[in-house]
C-alpha positions as CSV (number, residue, x, y, z in Angstrom):
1,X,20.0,18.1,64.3
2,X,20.0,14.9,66.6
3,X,18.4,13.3,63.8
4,X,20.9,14.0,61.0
5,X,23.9,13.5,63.3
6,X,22.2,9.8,64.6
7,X,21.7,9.4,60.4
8,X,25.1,9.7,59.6
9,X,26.9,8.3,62.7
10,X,27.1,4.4,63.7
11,X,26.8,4.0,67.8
12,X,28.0,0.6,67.5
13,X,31.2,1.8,67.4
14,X,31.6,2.6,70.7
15,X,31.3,6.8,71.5
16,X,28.3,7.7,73.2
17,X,26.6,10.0,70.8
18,X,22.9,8.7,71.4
19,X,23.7,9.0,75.6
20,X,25.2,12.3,74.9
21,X,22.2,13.9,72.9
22,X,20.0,12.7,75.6
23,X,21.5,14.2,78.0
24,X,22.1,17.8,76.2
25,X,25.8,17.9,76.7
26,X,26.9,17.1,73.1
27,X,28.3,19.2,71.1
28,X,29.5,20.5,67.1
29,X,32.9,19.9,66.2
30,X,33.7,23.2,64.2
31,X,36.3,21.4,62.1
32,X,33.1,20.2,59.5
33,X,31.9,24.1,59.0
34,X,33.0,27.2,57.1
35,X,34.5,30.2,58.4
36,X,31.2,32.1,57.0
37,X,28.7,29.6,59.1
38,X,30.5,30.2,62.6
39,X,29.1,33.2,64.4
40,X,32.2,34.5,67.6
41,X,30.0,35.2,70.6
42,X,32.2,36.6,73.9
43,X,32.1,33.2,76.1
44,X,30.9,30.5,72.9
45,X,30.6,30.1,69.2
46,X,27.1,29.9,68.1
47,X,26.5,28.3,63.7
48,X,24.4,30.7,61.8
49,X,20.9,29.6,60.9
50,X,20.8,27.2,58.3
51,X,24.4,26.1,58.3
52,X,25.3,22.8,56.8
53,X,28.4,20.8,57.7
54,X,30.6,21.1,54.3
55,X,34.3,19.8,55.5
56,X,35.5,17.0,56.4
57,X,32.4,14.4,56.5
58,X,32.7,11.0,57.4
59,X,32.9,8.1,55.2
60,X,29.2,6.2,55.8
61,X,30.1,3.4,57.6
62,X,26.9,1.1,56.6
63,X,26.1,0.2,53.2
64,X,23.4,-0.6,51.7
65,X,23.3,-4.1,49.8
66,X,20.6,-4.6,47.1
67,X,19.1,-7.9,46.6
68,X,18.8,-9.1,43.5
69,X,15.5,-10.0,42.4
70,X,14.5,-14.0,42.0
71,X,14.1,-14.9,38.7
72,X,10.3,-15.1,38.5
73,X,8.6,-18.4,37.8
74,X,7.6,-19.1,34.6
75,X,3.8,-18.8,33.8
76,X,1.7,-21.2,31.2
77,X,-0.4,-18.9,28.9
78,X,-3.8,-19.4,29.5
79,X,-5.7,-21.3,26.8
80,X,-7.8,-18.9,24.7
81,X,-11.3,-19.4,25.1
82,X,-13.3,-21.7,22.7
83,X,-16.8,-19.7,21.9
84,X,-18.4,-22.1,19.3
85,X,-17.2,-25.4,18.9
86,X,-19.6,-25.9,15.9
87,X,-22.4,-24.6,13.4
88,X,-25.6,-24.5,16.7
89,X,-22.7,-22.7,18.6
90,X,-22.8,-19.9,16.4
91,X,-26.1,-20.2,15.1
92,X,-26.9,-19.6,19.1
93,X,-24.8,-16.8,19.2
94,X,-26.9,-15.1,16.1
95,X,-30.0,-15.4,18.4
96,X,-28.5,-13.2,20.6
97,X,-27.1,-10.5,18.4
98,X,-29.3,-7.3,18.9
99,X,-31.0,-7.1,16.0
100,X,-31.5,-2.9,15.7
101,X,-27.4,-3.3,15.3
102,X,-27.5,-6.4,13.4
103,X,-30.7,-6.0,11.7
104,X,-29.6,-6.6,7.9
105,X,-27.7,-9.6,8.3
106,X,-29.3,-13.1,7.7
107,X,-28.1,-16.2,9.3
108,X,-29.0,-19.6,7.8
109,X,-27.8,-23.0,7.4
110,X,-28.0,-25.2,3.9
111,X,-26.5,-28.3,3.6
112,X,-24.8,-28.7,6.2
113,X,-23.1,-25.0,6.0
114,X,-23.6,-21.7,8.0
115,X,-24.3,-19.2,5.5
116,X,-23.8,-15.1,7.0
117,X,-25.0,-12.5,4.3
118,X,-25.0,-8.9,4.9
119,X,-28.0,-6.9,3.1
120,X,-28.2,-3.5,1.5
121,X,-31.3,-2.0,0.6
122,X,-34.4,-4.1,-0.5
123,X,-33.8,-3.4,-3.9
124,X,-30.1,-5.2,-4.3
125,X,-30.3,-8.5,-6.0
126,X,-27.2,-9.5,-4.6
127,X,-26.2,-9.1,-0.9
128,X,-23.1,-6.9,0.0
129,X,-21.5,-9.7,1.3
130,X,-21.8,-13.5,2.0
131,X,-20.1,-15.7,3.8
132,X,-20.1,-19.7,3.8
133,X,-18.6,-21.5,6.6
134,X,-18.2,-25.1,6.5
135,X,-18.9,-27.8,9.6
136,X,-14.5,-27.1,11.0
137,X,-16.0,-23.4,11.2
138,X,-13.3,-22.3,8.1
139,X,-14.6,-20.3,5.5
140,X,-15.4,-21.7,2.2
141,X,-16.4,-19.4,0.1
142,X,-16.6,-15.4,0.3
143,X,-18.3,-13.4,-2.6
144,X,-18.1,-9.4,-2.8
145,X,-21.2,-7.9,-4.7
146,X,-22.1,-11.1,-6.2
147,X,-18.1,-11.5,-7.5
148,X,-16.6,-14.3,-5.3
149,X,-12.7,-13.6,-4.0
150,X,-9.9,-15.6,-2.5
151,X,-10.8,-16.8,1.1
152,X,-7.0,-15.9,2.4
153,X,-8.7,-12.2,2.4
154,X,-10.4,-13.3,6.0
155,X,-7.3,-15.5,7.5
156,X,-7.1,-13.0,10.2
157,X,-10.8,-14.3,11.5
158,X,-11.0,-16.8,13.7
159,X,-14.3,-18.4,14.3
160,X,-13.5,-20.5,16.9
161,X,-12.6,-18.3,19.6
162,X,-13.9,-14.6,18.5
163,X,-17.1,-13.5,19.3
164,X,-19.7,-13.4,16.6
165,X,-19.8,-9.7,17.1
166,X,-16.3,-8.8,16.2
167,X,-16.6,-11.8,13.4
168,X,-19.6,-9.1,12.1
169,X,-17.4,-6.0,13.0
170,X,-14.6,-7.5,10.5
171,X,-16.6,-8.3,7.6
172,X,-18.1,-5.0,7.4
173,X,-14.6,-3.7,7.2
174,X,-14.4,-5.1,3.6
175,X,-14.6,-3.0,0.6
176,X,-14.8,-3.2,-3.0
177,X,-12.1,-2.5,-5.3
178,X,-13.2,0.5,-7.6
179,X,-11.6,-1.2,-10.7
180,X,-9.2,-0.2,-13.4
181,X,-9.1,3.5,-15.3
182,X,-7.5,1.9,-18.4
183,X,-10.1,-0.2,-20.5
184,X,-8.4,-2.8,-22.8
185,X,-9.3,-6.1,-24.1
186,X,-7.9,-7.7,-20.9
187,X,-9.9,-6.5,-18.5
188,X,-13.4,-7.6,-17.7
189,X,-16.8,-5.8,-16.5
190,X,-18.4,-5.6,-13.0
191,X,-21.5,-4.8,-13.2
192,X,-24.1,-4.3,-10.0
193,X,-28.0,-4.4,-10.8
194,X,-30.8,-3.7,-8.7
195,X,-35.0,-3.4,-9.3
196,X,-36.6,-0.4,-10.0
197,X,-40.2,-0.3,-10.9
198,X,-40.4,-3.8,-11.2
199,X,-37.0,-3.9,-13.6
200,X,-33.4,-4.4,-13.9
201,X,-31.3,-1.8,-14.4
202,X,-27.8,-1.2,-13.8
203,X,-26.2,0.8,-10.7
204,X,-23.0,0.5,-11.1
205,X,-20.1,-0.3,-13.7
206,X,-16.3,-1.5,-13.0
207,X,-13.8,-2.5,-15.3
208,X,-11.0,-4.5,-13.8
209,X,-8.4,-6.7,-14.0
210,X,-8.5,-10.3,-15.0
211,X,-6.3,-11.1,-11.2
212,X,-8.2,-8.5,-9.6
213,X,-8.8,-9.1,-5.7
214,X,-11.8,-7.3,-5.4
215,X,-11.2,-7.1,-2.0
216,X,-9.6,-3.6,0.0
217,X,-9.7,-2.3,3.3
218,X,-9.8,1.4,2.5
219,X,-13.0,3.0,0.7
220,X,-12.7,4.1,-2.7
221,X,-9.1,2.2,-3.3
222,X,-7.8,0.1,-5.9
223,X,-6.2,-3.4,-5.4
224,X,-2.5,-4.0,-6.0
225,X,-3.1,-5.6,-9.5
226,X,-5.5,-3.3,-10.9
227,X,-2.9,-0.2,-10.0
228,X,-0.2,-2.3,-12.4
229,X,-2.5,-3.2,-14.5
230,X,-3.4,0.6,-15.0
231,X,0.2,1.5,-14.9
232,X,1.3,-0.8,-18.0
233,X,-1.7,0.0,-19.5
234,X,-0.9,3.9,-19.4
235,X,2.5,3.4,-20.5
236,X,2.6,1.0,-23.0
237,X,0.0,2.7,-25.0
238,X,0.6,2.5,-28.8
239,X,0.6,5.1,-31.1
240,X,-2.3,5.2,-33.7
241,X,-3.7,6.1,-36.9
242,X,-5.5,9.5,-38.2
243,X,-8.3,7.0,-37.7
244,X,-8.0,5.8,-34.6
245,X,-7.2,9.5,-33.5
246,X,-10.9,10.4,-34.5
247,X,-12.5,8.0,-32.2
248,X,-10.1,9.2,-29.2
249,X,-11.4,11.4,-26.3
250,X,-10.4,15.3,-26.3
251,X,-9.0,14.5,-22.6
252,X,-6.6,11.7,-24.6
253,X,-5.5,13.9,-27.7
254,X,-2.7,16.4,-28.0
255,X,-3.1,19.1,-29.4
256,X,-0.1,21.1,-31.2
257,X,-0.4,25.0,-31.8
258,X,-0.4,26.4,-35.4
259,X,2.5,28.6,-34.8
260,X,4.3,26.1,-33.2
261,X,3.7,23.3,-36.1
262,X,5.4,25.8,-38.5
263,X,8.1,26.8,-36.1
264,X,9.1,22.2,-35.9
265,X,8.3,22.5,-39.8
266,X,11.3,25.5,-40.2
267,X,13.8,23.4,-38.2
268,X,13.5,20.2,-40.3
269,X,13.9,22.2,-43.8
270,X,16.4,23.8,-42.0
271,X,18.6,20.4,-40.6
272,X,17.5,18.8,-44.5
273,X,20.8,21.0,-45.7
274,X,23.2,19.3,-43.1
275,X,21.6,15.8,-44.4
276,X,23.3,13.9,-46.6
277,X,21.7,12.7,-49.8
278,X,20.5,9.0,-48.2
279,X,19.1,10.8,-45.4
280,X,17.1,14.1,-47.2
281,X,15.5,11.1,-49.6
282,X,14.1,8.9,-46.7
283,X,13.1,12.1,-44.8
284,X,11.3,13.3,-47.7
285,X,9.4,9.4,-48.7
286,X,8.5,9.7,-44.7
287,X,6.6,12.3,-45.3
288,X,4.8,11.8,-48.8
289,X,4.3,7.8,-47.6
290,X,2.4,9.6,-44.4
291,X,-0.3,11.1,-45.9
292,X,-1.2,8.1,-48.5
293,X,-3.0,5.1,-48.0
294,X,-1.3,1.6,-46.8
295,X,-2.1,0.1,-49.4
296,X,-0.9,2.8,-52.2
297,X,2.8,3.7,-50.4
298,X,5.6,3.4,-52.6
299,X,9.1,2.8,-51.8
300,X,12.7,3.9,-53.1
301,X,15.2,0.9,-54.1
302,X,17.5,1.7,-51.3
303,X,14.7,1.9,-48.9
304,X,14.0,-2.0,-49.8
305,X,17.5,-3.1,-49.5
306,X,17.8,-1.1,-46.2
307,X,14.5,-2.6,-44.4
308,X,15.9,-6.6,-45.8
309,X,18.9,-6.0,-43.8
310,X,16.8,-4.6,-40.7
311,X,14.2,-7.6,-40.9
312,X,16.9,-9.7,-41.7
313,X,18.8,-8.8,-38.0
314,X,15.6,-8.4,-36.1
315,X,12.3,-9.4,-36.7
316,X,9.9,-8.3,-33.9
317,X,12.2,-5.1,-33.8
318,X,11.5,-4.6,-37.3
319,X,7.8,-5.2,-36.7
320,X,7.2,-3.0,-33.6
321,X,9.0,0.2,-35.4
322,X,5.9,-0.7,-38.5
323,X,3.1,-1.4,-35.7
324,X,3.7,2.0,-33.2
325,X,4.0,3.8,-36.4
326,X,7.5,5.2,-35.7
327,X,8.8,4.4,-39.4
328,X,6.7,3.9,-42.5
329,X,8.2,0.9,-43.7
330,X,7.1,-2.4,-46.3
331,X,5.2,-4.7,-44.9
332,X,6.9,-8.3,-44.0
333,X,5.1,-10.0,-47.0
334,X,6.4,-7.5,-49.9
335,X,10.5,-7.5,-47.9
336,X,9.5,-11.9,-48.6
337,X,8.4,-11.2,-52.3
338,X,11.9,-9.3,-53.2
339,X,14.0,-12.0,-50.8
340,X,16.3,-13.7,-53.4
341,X,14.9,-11.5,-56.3
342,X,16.3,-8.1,-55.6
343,X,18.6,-6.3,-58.3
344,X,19.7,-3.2,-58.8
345,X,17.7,-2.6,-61.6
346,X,14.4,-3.0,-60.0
347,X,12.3,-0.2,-60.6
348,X,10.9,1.9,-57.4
349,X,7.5,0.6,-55.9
């Protein structure tokens, strides 16, 4: 108690509370407690155990001021440390790789240049990766498999002041790009050999993309441009001839259900009546000119005078509708033998 009334009383005010509460005369002024908390003895009041002064508390007379904090001095950054200064400085720090860890990279200098090559099994003719870094300690040139990609690949290395075993820990990161699913005749071919038995024969086959990167940082992912060109590839496919439908895949063909062939076969004889008569004669030359030979379709008059005015408005539109096979339509050479020699009275091709 003479602790919590010194706490939240200030003797420099002039009463004598700290003389008082040596000497055991002080007393509790009832005014600060509850009814409840006063126990009525015959002679004296006695407070109940654990009372608490609730009423009437004094204001604290001292206050406490916070200092604010000096604004701290400003610190240089420490200069990073420079680990190789030139090719010996890292051709030192080789020496000292462990070599069970490190054991299939090679390290050797040609012409002035540090070349680092990481090595597969003893049957690759190419290593996995390699590496040539010129006297400044930049890259030069990076090759992936034997294909060589864009040096920006490994800005994020710095030779100068990263160890030579995190320089190692990054360029085993790299991957190769798995290529292209869409073979066309602007992609071009990866291919990785190896000996066996004394011979060359071929591992592995990609296909990619003429601005392939090669370069990825996941396993078994495709670069950026070999996903468009896959995408545009995929949906800018053609459609083809009977022929050209022979030499497709059974993964790439659709395949239409007898019964549902006749069922599309009904509705079309059955929208010919609400055609009029243009219409039900080019529907009808569509179909006989499907099943006959280039070279032996014949076409109505009307048909003629109809594809002259569509050339005549669009050209490549009038082309791509003949090339995708949409329309079976003259070819530009017969619409330029009837240009300025059409009549009316021209017989029907």
């Amino acid at each position: 108690m003479a602790s919590l009334l010194l706490s939240i009383r200030d003797p420099s005010k002039g009463d004598r509370i700290k003389t008082l509460l040596h000497k055991e005369t002080a007393a509790i002024c009832e005014n600060h407690f509850e009814e409840s908390d006063i126990i009525q003895l015959k002679t004296r009041k006695q407070l109940k155990v654990r009372a608490l002064p609730k009423l009437n508390l004094p204001e604290r007379c001292s206050t406490i001021i916070k200092k604010e904090r000096k604004i701290p001095f400003p610190r240089k950054e420490l200069p990073e440390t420079v680990r190789h200064k030139n090719i010996p400085d890292l051709v030192q720090s080789a020496s000292n790789l462990n070599s069970k860890i490190w054991g299939n990279w090679a390290f050797y200098e040609l012409k002035g240049r540090l070349h680092i090559e990481k090595h597969g099994m003893e049957d690759d003719i190419v290593p996995i990766i390699r590496v040539v870094i010129s006297s400044t300690l930049s890259i030069e040139s990076a090759a992936l498999h034997g294909w060589k990609f864009c040096t920006d690949q490994l800005l994020h290395i710095d030779l100068k002041h990263s160890t030579l075993h995190n320089v190692l820990e990054k360029l085993d990161e790299v991957r190769l790009c798995t290529g292209v699913q869409e073979v066309t005749k602007h992609t071009k071919e990866h291919i990785i050999m190896k000996w066996e038995s004394d011979q060359l024969k071929v591992e592995k086959t990609f296909s990619r993309a003429k601005n392939c990167i090669i370069t990825v940082w996941d396993p078994d992912s495709v670069c950026t441009n070999c996903a468009k060109h896959d995408i545009k590839a995929r949906y800018n496919r053609k459609y083809c001839s009977k022929k050209k439908l022979e030499l497709l895949e059974k993964d790439e063909r659709l395949t239409v259900q007898e019964d549902l062939h006749m069922e599309i076969m009904a509705m079309m004889n059955e929208e010919s009546d609400n055609m009029n008569e243009w219409q039900r004669m080019f529907f009808q030359e569509q179909c006989s000119n499907a099943e006959r030979h280039p070279n032996a379709r014949r076409y109505h008059p009307d048909v003629i005078r109809w594809a002259l005015e569509l050339y005549a408005r669009s050209p490549a539109g009038y082309q791509m509708l003949r090339q995708t096979g949409v329309l079976s339509l003259p070819s530009s050479g017969v619409l330029r033998q009837y240009r300025y020699t059409y009549t009316e009275s021209s017989p029907c091709l």
